[in-house]
Backbone as JSON Lines, residues from 0, in Angstrom:
{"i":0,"aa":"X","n":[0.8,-1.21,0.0],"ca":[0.0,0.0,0.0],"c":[0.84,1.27,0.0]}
{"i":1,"aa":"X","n":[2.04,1.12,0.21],"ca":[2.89,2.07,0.32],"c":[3.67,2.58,-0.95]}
{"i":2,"aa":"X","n":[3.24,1.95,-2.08],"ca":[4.11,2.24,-3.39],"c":[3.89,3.86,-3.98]}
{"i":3,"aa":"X","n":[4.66,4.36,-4.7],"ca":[4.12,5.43,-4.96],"c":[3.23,5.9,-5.99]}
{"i":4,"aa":"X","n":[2.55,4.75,-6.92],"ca":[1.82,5.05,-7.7],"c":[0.46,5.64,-6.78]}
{"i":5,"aa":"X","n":[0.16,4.01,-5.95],"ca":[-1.13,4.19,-5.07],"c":[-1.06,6.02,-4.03]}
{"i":6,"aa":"X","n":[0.27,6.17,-3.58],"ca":[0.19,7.28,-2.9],"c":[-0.29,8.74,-3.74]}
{"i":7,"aa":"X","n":[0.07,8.23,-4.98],"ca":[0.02,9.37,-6.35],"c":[-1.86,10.25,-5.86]}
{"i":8,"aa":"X","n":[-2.44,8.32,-6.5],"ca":[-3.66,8.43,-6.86],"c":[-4.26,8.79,-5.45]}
{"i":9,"aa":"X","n":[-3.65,8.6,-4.38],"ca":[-4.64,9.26,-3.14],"c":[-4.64,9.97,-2.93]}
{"i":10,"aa":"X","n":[-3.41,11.22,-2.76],"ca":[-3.6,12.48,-2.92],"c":[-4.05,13.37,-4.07]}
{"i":11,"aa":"X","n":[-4.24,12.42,-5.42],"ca":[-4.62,13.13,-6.73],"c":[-6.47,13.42,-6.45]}
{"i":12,"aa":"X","n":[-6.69,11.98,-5.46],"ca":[-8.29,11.82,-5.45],"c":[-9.05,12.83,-4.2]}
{"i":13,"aa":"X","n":[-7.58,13.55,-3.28],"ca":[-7.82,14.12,-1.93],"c":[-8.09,15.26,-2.84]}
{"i":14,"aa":"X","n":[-7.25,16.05,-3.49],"ca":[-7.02,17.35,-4.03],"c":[-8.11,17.89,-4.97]}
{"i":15,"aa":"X","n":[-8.93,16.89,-5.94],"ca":[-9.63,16.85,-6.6],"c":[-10.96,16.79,-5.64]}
{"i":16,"aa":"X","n":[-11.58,16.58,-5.0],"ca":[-12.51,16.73,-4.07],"c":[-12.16,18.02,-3.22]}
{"i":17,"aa":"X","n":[-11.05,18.31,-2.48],"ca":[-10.62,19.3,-1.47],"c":[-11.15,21.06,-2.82]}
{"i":18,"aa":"X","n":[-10.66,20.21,-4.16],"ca":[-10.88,22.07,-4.99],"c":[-12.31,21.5,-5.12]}
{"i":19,"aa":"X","n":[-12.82,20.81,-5.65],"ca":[-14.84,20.9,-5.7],"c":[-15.4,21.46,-4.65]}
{"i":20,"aa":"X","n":[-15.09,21.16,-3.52],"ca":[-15.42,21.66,-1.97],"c":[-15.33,22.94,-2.09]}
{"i":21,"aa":"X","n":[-14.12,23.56,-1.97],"ca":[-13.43,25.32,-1.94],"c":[-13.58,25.74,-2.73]}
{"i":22,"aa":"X","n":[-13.24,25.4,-4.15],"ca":[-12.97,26.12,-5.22],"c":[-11.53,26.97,-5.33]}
{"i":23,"aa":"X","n":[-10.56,26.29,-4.41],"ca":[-9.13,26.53,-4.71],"c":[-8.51,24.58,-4.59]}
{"i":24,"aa":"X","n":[-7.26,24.92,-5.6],"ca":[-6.41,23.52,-4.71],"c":[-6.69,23.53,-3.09]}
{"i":25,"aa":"X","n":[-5.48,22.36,-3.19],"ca":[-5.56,22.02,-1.89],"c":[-3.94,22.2,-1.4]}
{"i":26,"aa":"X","n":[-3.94,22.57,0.1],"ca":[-2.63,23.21,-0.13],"c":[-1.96,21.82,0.07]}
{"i":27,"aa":"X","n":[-0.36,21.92,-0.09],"ca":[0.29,20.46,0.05],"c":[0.2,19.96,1.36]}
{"i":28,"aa":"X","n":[0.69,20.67,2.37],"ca":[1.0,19.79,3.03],"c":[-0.37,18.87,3.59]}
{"i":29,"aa":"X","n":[-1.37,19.1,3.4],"ca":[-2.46,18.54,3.58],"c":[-2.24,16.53,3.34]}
{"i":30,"aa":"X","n":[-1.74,16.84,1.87],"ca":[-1.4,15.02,1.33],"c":[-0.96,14.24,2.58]}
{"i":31,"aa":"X","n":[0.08,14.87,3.66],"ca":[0.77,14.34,4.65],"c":[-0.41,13.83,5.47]}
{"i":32,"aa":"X","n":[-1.62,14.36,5.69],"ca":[-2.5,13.85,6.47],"c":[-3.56,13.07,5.83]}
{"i":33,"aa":"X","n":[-4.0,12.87,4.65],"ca":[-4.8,12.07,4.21],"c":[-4.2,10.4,3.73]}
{"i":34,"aa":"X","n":[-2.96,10.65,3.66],"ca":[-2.35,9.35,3.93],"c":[-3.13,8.52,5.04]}
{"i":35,"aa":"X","n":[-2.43,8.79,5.87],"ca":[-2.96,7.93,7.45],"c":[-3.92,8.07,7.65]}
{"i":36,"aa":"X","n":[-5.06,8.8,7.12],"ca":[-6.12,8.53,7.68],"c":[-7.0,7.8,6.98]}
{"i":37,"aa":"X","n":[-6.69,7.69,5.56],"ca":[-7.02,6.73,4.39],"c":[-6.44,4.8,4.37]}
{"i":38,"aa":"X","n":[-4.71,5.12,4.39],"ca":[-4.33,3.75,4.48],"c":[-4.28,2.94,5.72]}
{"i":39,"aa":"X","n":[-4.96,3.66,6.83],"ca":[-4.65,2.65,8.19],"c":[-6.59,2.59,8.34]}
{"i":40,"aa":"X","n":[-6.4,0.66,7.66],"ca":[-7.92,0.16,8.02],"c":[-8.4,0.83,9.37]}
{"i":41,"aa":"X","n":[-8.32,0.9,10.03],"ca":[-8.72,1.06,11.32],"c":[-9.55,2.04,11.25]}
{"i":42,"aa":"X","n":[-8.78,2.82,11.0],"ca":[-9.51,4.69,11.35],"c":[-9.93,4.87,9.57]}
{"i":43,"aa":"X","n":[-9.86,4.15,8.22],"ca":[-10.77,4.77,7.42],"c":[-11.61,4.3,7.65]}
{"i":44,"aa":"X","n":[-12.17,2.75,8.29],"ca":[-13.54,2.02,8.54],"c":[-14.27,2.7,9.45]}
{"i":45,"aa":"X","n":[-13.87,4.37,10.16],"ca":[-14.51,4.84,11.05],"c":[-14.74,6.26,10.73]}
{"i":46,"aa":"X","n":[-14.24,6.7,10.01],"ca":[-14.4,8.14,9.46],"c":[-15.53,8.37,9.29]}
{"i":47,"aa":"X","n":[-15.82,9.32,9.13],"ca":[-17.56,9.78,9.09],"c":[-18.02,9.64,7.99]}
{"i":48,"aa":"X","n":[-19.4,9.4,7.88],"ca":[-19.78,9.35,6.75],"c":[-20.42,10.82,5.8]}
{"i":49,"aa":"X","n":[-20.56,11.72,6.43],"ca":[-20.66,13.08,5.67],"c":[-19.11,14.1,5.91]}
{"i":50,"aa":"X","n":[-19.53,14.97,5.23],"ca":[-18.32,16.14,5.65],"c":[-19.02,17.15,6.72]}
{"i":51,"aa":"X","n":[-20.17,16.51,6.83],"ca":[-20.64,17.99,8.34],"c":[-20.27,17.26,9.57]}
{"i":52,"aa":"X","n":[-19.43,16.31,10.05],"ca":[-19.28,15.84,10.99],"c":[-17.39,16.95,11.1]}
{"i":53,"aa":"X","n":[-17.66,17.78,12.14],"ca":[-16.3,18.33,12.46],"c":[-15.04,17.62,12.46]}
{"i":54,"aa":"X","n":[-13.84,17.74,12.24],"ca":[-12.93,17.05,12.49],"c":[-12.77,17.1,14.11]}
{"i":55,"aa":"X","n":[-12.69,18.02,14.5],"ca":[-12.46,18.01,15.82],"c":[-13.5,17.05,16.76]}
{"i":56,"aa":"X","n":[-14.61,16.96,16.25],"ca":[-15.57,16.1,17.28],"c":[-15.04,14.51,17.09]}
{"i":57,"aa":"X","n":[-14.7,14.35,15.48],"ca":[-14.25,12.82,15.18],"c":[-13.35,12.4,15.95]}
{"i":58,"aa":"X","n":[-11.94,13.56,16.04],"ca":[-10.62,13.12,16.91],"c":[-11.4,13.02,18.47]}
{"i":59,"aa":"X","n":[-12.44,13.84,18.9],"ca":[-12.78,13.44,20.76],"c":[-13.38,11.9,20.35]}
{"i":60,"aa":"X","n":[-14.13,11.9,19.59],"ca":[-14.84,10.61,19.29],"c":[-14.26,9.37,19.18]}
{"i":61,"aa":"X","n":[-12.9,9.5,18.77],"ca":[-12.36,8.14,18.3],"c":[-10.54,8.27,19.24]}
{"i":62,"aa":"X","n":[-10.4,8.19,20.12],"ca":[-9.38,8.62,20.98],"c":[-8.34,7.52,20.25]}
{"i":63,"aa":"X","n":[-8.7,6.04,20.37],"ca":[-8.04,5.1,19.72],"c":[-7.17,5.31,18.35]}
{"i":64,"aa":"X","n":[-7.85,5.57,17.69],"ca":[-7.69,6.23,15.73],"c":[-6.82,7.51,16.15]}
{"i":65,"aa":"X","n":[-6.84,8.57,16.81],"ca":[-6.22,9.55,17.52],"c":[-4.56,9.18,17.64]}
{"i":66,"aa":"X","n":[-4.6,8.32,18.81],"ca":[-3.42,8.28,19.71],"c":[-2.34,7.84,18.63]}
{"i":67,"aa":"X","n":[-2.73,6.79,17.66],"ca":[-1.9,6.27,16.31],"c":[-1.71,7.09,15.66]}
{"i":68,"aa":"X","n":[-2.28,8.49,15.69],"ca":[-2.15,8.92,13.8],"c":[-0.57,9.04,13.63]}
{"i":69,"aa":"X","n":[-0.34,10.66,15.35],"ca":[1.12,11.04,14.82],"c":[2.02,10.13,14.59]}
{"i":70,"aa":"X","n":[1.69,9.42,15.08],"ca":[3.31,8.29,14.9],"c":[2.73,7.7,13.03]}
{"i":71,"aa":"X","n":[1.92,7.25,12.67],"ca":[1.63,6.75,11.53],"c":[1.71,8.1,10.26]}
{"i":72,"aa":"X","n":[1.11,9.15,10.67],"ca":[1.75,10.4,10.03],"c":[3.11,10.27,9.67]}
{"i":73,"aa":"X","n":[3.87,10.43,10.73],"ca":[5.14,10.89,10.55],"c":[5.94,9.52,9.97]}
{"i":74,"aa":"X","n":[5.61,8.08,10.32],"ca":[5.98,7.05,9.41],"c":[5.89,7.24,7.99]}
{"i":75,"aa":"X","n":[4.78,7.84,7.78],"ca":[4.38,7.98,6.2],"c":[4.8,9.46,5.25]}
{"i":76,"aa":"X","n":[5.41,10.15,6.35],"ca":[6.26,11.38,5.75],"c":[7.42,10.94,4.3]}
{"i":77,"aa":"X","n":[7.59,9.9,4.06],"ca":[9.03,9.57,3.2],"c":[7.99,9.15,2.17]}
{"i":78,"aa":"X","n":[6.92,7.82,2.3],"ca":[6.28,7.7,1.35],"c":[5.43,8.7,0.36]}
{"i":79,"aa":"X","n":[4.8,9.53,1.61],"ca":[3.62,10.56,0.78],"c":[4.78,11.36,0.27]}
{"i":80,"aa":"X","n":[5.78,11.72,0.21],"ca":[6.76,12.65,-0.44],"c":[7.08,12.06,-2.07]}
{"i":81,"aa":"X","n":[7.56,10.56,-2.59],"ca":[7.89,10.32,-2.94],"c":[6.81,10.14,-3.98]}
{"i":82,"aa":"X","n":[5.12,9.39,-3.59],"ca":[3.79,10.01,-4.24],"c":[3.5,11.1,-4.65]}
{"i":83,"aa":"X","n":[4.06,12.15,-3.91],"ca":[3.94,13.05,-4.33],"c":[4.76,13.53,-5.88]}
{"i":84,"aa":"X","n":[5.62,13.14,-5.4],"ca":[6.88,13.46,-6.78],"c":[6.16,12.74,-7.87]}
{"i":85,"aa":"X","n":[6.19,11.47,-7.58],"ca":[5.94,10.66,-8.88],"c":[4.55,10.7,-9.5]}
{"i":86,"aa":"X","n":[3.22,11.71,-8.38],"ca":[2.64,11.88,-9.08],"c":[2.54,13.07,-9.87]}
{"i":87,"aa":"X","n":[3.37,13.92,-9.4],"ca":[3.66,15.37,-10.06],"c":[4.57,14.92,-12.0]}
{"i":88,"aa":"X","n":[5.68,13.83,-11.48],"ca":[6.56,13.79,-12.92],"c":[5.41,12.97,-13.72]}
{"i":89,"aa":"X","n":[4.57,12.27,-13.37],"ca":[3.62,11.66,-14.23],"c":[2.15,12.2,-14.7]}
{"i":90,"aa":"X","n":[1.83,13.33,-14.46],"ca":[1.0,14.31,-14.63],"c":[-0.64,13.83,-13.91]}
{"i":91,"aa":"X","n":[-0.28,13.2,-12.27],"ca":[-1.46,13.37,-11.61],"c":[-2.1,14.42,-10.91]}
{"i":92,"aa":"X","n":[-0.49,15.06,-10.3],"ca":[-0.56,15.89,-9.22],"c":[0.31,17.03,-10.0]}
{"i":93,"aa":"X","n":[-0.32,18.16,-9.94],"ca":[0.56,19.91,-10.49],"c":[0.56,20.5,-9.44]}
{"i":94,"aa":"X","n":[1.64,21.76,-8.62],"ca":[1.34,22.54,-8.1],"c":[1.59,23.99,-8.61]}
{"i":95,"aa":"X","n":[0.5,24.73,-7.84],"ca":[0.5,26.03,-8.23],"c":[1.44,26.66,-7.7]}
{"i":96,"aa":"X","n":[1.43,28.01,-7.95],"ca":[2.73,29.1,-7.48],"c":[2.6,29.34,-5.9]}
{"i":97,"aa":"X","n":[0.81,28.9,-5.47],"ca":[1.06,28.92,-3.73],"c":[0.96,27.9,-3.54]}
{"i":98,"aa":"X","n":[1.69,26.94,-3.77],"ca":[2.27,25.58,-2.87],"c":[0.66,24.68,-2.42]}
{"i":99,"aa":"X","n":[0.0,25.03,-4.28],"ca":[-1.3,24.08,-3.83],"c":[-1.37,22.96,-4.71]}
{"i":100,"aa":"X","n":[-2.23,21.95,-4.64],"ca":[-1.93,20.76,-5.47],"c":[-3.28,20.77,-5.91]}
{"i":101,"aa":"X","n":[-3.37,20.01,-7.85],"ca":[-4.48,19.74,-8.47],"c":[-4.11,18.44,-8.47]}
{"i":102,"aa":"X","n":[-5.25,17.66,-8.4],"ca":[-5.22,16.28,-9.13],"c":[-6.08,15.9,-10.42]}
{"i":103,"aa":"X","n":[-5.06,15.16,-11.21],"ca":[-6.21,14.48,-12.56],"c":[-6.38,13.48,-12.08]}
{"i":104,"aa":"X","n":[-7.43,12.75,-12.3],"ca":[-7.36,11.25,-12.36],"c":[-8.12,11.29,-13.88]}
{"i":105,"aa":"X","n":[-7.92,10.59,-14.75],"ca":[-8.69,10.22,-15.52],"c":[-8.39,8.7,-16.71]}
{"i":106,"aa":"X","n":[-9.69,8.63,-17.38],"ca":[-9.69,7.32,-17.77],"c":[-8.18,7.0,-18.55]}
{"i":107,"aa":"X","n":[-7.5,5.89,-18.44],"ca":[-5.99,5.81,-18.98],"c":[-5.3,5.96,-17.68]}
{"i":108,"aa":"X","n":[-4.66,6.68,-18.11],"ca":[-2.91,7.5,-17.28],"c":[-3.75,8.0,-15.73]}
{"i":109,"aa":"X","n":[-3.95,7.65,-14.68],"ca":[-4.07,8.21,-13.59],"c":[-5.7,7.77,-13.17]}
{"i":110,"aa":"X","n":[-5.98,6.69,-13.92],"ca":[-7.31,5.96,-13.73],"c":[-7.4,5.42,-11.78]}
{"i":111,"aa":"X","n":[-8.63,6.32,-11.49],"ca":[-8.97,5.73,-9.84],"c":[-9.5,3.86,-10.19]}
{"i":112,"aa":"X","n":[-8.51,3.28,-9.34],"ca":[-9.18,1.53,-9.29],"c":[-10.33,1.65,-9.05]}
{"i":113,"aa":"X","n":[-11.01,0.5,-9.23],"ca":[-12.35,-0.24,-8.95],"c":[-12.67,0.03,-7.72]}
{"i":114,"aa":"X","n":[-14.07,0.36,-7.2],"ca":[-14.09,0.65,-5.65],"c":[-14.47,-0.6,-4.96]}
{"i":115,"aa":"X","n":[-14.94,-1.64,-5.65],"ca":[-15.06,-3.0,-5.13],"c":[-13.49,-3.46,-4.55]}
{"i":116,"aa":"X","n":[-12.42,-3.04,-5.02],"ca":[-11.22,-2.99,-4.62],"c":[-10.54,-2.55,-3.18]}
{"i":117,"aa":"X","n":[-9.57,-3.08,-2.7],"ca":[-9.12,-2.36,-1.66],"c":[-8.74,-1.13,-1.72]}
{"i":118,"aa":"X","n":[-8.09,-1.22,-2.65],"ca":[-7.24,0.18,-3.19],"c":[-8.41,1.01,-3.58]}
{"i":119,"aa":"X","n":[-9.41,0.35,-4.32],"ca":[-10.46,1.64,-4.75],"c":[-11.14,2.32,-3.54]}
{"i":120,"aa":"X","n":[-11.64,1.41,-2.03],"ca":[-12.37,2.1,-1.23],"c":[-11.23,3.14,-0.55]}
{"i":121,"aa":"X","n":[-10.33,2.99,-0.21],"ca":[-8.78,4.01,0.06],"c":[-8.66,4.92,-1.16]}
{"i":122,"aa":"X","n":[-9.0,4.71,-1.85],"ca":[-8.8,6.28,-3.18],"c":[-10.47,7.03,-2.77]}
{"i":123,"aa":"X","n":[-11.29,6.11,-3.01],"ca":[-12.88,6.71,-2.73],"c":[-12.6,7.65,-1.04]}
{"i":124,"aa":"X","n":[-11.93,6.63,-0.44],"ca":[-11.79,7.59,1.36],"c":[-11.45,9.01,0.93]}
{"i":125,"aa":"X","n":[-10.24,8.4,0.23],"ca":[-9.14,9.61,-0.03],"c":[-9.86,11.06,-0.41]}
{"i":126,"aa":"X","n":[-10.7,10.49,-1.38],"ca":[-11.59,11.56,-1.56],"c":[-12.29,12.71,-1.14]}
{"i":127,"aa":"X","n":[-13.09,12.02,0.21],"ca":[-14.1,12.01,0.78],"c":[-13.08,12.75,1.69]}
{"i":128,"aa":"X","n":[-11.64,12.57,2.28],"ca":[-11.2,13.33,3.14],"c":[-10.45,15.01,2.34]}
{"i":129,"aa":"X","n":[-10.73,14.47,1.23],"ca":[-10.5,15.65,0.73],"c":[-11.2,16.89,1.14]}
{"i":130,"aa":"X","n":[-12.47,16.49,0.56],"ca":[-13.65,17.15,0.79],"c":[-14.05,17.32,2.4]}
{"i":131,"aa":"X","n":[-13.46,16.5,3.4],"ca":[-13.71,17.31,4.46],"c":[-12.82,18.39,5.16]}
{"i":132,"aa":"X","n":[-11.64,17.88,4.52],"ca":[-10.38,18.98,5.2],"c":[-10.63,20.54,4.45]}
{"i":133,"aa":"X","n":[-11.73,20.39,3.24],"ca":[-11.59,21.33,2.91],"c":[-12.44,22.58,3.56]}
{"i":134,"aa":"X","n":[-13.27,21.96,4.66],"ca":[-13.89,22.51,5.54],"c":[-12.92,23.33,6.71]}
{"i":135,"aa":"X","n":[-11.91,22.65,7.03],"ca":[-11.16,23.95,7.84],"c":[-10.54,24.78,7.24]}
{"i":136,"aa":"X","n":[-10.51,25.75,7.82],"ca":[-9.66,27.07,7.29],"c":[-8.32,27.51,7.08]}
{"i":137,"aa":"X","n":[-7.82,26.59,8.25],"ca":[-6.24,26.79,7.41],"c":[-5.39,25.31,8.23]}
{"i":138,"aa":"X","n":[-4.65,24.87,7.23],"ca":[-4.08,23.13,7.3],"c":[-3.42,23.35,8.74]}
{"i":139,"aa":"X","n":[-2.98,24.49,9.35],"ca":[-2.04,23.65,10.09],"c":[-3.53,23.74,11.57]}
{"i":140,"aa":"X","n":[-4.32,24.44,11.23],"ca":[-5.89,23.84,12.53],"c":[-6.17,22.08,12.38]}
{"i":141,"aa":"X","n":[-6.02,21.32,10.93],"ca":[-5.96,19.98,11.0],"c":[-4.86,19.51,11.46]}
{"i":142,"aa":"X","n":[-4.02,19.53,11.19],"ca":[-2.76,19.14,12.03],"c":[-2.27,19.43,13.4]}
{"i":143,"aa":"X","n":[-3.03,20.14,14.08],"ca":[-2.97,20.42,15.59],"c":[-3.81,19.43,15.95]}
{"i":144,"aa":"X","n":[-5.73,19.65,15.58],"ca":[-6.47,18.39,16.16],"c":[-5.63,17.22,15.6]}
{"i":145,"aa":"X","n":[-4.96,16.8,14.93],"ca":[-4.9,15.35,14.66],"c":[-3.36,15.0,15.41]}
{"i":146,"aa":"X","n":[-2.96,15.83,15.63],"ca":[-1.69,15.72,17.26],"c":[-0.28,15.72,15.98]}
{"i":147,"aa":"X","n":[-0.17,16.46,15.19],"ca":[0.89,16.31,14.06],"c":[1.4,17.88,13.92]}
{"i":148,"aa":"X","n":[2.98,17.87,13.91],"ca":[3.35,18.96,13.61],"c":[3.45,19.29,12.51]}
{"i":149,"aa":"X","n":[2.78,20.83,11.88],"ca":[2.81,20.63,10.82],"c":[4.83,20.56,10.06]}
């Protein structure tokens, strides 16, 4: 789960939901947190099912999913970097001049898997956390509730 194609397509599928939401990219360092909260079964089988559920009420709500992230965050700092790259040299992921990220996915070159798939319900999460981070106002308020420096 850690290769960097799959890391490509999860932040391509975060960024692409995070600009439908706002109507800007999404800024980068954001990718660093939708990692872990996408690839660790645990805490995506518990994520909310809308985006009106606060982040902050989810982290009191789920103390367990909590106490893991930073350490699983910061494990996944080398991978989501390297997704990142390879989805930037392969034309999933572009950034803008303020350090924000677009994603393509589309049919061919940067195609989201099957959601009957493992990998597809983790790109579908990916999504879905796009679209909720895009509810706070500025990345490093998600990265405080979720116990991560930005």
């Amino acid at each position: 789960m850690l290769n960097p194609a799959l890391l490509a397509v999860v932040t391509a599928a975060a960024a692409i939901q995070y600009e439908l939401a706002d109507e800007k990219p999404m800024p980068w360092p954001l990718a660093f947190l939708v990692a872990p909260l996408v690839l660790h079964r645990g805490t995506r089988e518990v994520l909310p099912k809308t985006t009106r559920s606060h982040l902050g009420a989810w982290v009191a709500q789920h103390p367990v999913e909590h106490a893991g992230f930073a350490l699983r965050a910061v494990s996944l700092r080398d991978p989501v970097r390297e997704g990142v790259r390879f989805g930037i040299s392969n034309g999933l992921l572009a950034v803008d001049t303020e350090g924000r990220l677009t994603g393509t996915l589309a049919a061919g070159k940067g195609r989201a898997p099957d959601r009957a798939s493992e990998a597809g319900r983790i790109v579908a999460q990916a999504g879905f956390v796009g679209k909720w981070l895009a509810k706070i106002d500025q990345p490093a308020t998600a990265f405080v509730m979720l116990g991560v420096a930005p």
